[in-house]
C-alpha positions as CSV (number, residue, x, y, z in Angstrom):
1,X,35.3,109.8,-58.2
2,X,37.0,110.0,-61.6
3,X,39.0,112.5,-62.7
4,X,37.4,112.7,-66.5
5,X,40.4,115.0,-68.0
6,X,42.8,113.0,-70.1
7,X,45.9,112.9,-68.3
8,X,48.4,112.2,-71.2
9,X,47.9,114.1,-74.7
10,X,50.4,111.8,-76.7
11,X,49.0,110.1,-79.6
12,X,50.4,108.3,-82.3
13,X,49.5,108.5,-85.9
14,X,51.0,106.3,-88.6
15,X,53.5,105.4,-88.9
16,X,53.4,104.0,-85.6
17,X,56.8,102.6,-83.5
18,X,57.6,99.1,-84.9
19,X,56.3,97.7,-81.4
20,X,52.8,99.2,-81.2
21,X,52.2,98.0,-84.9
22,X,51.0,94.9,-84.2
23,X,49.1,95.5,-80.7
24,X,47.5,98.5,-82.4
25,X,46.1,96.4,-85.3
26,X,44.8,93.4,-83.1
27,X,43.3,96.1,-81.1
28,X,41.8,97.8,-84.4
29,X,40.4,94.5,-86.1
30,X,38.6,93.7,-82.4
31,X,37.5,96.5,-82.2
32,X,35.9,97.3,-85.6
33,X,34.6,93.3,-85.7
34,X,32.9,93.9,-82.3
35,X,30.7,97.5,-82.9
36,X,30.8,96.7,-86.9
37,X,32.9,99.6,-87.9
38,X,35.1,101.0,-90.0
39,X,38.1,102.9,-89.6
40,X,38.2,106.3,-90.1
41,X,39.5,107.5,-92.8
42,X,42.8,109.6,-92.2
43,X,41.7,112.3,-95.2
44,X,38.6,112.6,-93.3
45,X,39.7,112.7,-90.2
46,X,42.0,115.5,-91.2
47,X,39.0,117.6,-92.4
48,X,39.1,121.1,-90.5
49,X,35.5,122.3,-89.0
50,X,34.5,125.4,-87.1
51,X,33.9,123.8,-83.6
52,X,36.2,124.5,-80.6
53,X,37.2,121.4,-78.8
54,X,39.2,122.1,-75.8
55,X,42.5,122.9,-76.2
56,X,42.2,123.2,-80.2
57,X,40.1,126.2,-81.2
58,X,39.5,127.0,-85.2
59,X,40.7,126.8,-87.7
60,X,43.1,124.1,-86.6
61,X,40.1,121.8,-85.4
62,X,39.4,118.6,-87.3
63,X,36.7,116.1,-87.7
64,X,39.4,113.5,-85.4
65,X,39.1,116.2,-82.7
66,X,35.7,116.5,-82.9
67,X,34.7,112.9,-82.7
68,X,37.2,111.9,-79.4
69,X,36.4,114.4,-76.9
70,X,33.8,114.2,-74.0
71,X,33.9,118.7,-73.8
72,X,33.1,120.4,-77.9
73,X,31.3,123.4,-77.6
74,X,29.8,125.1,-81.0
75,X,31.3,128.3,-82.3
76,X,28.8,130.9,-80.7
């Protein structure tokens, strides 16, 4: 079985190392021709909400943490 917890927190937001550049936009472009999507938009994905989503707790939780986690759980 599994293990479903993500193993390494790391990510990368723009600007990204010179050598993940152009993977990361092949990657992007495949993936947003395939499910007919759009990026997300970094202003909205920097929006804060009130939702805890494991380990980021309000107010320092944003739409981006929200949408790429398999564990939120609504403020009670």
């Amino acid at each position: 079985m599994m293990d479903k917890k993500r193993h390494n927190r790391k990510v990368f937001f723009d600007p990204l190392p010179d050598e993940m550049q152009h993977p990361a936009d092949a990657i992007s472009r495949r993936i947003e021709a395939n499910f007919r999507v759009d990026a997300l938009p970094r202003d909205m994905a920097d929006i804060h909400i009130p939702l805890y989503v494991e380990p980021v707790e309000p107010p320092n939780t944003t739409l981006f943490h929200a949408l790429f986690t398999s564990e939120p759980a609504s403020l009670p």
